[in-house]
DRENFI-435971 format. One record per residue (C-alpha): y negated, x negated, z; residue number from 1. Coordinates in Angstrom, 2 decimals. Layout:
REM DRENFI-435971
+---------+---------+---------+-----+
:       Y :       X :       Z : pos :
+---------+---------+---------+-----+
:       Y :       X :       Z : NUM :
...
+---------+---------+---------+-----+
END
This chain:
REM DRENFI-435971
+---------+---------+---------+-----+
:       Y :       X :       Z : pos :
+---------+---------+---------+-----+
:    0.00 :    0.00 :    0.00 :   1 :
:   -3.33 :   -1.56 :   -1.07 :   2 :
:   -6.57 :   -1.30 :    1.39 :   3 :
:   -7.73 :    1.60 :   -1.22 :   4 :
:   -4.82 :    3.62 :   -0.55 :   5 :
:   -5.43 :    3.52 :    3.20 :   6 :
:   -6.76 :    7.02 :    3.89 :   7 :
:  -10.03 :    7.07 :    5.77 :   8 :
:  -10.03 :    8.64 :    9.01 :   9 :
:  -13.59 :    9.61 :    9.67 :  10 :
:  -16.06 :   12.57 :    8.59 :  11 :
:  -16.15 :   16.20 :    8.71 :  12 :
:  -13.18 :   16.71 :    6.62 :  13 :
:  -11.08 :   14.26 :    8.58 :  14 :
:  -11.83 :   16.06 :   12.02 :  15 :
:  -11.80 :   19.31 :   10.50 :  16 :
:   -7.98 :   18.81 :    9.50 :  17 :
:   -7.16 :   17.16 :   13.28 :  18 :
:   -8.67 :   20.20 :   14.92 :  19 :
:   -6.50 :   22.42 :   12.86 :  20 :
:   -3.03 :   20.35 :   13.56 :  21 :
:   -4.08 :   20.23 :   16.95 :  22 :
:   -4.91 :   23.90 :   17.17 :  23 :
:   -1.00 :   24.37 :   16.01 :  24 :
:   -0.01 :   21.95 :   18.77 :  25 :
:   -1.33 :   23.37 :   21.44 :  26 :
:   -0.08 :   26.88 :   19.89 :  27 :
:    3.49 :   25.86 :   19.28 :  28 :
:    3.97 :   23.62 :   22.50 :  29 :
:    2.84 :   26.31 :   24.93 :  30 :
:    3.27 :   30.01 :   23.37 :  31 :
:    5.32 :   30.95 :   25.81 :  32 :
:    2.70 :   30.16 :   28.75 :  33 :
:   -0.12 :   31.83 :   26.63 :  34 :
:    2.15 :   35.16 :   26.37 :  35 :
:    2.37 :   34.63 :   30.61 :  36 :
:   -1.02 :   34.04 :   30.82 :  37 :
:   -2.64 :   36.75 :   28.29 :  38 :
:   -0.74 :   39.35 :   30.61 :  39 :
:   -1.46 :   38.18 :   33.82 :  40 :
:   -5.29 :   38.11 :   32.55 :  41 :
:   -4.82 :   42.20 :   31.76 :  42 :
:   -2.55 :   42.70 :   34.62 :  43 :
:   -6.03 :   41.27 :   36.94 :  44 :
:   -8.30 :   42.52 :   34.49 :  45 :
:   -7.47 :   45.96 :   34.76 :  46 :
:   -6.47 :   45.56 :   38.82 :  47 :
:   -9.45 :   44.74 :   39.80 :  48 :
:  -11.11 :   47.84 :   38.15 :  49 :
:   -8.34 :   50.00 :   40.22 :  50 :
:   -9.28 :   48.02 :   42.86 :  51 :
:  -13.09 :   48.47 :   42.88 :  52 :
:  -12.65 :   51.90 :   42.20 :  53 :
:  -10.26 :   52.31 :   45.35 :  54 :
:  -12.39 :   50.76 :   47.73 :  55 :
:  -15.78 :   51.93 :   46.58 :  56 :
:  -14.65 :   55.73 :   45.43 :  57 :
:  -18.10 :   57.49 :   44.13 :  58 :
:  -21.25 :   55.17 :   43.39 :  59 :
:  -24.13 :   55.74 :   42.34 :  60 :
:  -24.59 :   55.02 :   38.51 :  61 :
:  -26.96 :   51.26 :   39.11 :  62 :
:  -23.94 :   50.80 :   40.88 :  63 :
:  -21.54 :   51.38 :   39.01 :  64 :
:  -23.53 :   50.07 :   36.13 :  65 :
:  -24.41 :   46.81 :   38.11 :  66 :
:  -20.46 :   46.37 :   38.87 :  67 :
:  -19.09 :   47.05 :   35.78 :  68 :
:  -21.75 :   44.34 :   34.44 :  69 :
:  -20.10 :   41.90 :   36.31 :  70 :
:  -16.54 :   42.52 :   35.81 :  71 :
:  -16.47 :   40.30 :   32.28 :  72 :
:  -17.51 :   36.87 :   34.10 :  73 :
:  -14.83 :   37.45 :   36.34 :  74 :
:  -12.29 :   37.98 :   33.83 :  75 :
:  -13.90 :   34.52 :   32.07 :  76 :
:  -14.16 :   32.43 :   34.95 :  77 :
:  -10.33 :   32.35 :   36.05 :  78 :
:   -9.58 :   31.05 :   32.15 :  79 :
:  -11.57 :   27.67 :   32.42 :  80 :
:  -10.93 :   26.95 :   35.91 :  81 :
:   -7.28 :   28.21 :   36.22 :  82 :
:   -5.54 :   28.81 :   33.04 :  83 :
:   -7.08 :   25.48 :   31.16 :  84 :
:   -5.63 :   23.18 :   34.59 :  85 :
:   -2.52 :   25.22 :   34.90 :  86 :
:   -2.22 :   24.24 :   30.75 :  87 :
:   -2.97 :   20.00 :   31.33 :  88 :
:   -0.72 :   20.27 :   34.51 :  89 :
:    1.96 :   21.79 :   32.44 :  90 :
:    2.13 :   19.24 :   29.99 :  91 :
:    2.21 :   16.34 :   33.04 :  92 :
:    5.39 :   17.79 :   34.39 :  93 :
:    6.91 :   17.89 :   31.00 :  94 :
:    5.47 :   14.16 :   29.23 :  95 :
:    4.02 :   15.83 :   26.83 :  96 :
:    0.16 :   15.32 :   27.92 :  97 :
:    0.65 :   10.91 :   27.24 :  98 :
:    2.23 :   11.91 :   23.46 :  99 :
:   -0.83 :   14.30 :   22.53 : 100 :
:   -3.35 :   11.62 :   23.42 : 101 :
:   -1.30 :    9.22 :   21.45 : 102 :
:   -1.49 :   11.12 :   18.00 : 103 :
:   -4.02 :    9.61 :   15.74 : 104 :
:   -6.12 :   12.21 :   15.98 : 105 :
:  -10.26 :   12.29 :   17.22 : 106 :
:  -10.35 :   12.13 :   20.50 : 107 :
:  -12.10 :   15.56 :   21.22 : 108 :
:   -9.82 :   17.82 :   18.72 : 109 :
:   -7.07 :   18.59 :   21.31 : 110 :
:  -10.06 :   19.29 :   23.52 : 111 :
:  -11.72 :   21.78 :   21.27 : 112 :
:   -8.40 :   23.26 :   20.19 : 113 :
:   -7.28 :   23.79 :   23.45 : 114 :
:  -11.13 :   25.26 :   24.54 : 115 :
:  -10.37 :   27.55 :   21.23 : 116 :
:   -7.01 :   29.10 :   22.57 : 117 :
:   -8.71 :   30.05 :   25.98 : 118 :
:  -11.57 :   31.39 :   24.80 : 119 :
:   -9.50 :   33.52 :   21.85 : 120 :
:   -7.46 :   34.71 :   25.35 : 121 :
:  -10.24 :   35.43 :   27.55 : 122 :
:  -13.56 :   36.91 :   25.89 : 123 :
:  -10.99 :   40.07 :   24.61 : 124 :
:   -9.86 :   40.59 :   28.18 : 125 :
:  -13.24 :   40.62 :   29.23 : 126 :
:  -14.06 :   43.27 :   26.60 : 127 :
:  -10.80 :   45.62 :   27.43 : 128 :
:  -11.59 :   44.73 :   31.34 : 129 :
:  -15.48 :   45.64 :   30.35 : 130 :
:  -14.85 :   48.98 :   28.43 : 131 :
:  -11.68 :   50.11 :   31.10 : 132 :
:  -14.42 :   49.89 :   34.17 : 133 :
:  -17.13 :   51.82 :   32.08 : 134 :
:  -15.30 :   54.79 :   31.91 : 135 :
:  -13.83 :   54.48 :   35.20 : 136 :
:  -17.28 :   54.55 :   36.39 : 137 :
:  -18.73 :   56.05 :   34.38 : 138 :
:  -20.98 :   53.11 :   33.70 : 139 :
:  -23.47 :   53.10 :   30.60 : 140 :
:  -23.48 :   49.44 :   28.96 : 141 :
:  -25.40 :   48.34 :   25.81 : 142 :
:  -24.25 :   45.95 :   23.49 : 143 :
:  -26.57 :   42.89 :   22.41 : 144 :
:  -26.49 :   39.25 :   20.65 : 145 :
:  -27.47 :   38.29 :   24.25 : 146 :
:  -23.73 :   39.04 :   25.29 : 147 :
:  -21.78 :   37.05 :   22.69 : 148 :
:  -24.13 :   34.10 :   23.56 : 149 :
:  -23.35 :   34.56 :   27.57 : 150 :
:  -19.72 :   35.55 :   26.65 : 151 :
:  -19.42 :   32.30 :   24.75 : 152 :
:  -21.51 :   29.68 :   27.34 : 153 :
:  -19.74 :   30.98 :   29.60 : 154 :
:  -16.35 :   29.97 :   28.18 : 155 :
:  -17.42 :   26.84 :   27.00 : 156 :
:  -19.12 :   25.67 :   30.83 : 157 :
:  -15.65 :   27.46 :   32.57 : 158 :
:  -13.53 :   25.49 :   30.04 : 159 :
:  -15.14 :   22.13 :   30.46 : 160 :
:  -15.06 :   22.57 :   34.23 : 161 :
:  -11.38 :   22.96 :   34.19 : 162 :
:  -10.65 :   20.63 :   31.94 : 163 :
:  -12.39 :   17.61 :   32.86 : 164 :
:  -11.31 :   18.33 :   36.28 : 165 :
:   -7.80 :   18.34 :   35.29 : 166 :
:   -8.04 :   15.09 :   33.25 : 167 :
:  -10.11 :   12.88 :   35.84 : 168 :
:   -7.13 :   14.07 :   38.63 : 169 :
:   -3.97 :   12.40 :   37.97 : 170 :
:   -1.96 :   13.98 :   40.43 : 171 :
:   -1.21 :   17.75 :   39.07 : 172 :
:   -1.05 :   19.16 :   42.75 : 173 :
:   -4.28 :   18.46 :   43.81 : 174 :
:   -5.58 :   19.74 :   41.00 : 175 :
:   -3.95 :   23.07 :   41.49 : 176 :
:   -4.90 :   23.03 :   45.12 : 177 :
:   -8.54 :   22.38 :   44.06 : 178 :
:   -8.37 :   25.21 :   41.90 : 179 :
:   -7.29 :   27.82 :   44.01 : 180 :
:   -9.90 :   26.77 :   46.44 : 181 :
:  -12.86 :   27.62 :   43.83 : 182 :
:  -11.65 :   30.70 :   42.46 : 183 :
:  -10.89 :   32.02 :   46.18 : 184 :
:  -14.37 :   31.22 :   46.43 : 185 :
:  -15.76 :   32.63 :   43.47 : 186 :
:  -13.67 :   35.52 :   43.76 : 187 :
:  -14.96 :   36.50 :   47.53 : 188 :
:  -18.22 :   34.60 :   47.73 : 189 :
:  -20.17 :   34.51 :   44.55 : 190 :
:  -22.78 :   37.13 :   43.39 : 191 :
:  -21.26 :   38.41 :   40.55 : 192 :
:  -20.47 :   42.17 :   41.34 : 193 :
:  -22.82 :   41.84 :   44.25 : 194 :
:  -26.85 :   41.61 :   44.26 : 195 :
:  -27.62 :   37.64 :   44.98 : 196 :
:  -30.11 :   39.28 :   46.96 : 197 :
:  -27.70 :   40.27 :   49.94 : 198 :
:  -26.86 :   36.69 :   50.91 : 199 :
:  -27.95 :   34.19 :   52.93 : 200 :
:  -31.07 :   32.48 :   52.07 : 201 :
:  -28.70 :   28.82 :   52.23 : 202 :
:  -25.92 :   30.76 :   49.71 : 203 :
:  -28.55 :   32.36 :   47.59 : 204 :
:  -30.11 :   28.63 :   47.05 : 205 :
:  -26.63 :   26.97 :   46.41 : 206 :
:  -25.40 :   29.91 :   43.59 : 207 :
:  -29.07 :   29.25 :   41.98 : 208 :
:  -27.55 :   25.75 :   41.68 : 209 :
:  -23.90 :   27.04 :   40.77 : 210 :
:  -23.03 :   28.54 :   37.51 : 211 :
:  -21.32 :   31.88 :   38.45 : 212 :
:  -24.12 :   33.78 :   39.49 : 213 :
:  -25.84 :   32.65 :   36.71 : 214 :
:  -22.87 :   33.80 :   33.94 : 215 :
:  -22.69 :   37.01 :   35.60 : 216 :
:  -26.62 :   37.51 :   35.43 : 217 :
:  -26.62 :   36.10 :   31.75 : 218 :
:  -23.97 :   38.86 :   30.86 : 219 :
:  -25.48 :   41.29 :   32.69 : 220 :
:  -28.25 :   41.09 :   30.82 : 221 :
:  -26.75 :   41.64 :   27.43 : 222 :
:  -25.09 :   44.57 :   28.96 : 223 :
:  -27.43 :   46.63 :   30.46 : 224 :
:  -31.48 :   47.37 :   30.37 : 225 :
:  -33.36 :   46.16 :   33.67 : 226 :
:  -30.69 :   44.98 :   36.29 : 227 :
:  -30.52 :   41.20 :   35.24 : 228 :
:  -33.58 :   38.97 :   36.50 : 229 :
:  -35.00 :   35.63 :   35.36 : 230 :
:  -32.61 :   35.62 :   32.54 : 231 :
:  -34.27 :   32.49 :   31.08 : 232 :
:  -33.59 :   30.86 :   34.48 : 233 :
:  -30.15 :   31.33 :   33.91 : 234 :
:  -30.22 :   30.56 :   30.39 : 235 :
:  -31.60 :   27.03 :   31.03 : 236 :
:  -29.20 :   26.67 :   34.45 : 237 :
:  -25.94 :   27.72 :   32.58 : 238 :
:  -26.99 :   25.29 :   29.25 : 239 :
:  -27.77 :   22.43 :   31.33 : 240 :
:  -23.83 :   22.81 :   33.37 : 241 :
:  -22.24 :   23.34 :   29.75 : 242 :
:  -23.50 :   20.03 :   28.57 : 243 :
:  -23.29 :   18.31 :   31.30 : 244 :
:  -19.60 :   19.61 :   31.97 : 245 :
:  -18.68 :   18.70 :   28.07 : 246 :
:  -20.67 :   15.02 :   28.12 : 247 :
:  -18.72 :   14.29 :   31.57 : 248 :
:  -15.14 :   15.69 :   29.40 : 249 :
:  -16.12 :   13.48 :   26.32 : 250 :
:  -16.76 :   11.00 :   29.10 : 251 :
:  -13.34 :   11.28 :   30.89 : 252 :
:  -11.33 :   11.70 :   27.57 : 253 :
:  -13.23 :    8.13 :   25.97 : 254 :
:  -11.95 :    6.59 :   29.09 : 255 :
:   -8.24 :    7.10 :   28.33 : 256 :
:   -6.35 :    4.29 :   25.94 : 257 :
+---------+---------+---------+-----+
END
């Protein structure tokens, strides 16, 4: 083979064709989670509408409108900072994580194919978790571009949360221990079906620091007309956490030989 016949592996093209092969890896090497993890998404999707509407019985519509709001961040969150983990930790226990970052492919395609996947799994739960509480509650919700853009930033921060965290942790337990810890405290202690306004002064400061609040608020106000505040606060908080979160994944993944 003569140096011209050596195929070049750079440009668009070149990682355009890597993200699509690793798009089919991460596909073919864990359908069988994805089926697990695309019901147990619906299975707490749909709970936690029964669940709200258990506990809470007859609200008034803000309420209801204010809850159901909320309900699609907490269908997103779990994906990046659960399901992405649970994915890398998989793929430790069964040596396949060292062979994918041995393929010669760019070193952010499995990354973006694998942020694809979660994000093609979550953002429709949201919506079926969404539209389920509205007539439960007989919420009214509004569509706008606002909530694709908050749908998606809030994927892509979620995703690079989970993922980075997973691939700067070598040992796979700790990881899942860590995660559990933040989405019992998301779950139970974030402002997301809640008004921020109810907490402490200390835990209203640290969620205007935190992403959650701000991807519920950010959806919120895509969704309805009024109940969201300082949506350009959020806009800036939640941009400035997905970059940082994807620069400090690009950071971990350069790191690894």
């Amino acid at each position: 083979m003569t140096a011209r016949s050596v195929p070049i592996r750079r440009g668009a093209g070149y990682w355009w064709a890597s993200y699509v092969a690793m798009l089919r890896w991460v596909l073919a090497q864990q359908k069988a989670l994805f089926g697990m993890i695309l019901f147990i998404q619906l299975v707490m999707g749909v709970g936690s509408v029964a669940m709200y509407r258990f506990y809470l019985g007859e609200v008034d519509s803000t309420t209801a409108t204010y809850l159901v709001s909320g309900l699609p961040a907490l269908a997103i969150i779990p994906v990046g900072f659960v399901m992405v983990p649970i994915l890398v930790m998989q793929e430790k226990f069964r040596g396949t994580f060292d062979f994918t970052w041995s393929l010669p492919v760019p070193r952010l395609a499995p990354v973006a194919a694998t942020f694809t996947v979660f994000t093609a799994i979550g953002l429709p739960v949201a919506a079926l978790t969404t539209a389920v509480a509205a007539w439960q509650f007989d919420a009214t919700i509004r569509l706008s571009w606002l909530v694709v853009l908050a749908a998606l930033l809030s994927a892509l921060t979620a995703t690079s949360a989970g993922y980075g965290m997973a691939m700067a942790i070598s040992e796979p337990r700790l990881t899942n221990l860590i995660t559990n810890v933040v989405i019992f405290l998301v779950l139970l202690f974030s402002p997301i079906v809640i008004p921020i306004e109810r907490f402490p002064e200390w835990a209203q400061a640290a969620h205007q620091a935190l992403p959650f609040y701000h991807m519920a608020n950010l959806i919120r106000a895509g969704l309805t007309e009024g109940l969201a505040t300082d949506v350009g606060a959020s806009l800036a908080v939640l941009g400035a956490w997905a970059v940082g979160g994807w620069a400090a994944v690009a950071w971990v993944v350069g790191r690894r030989r």
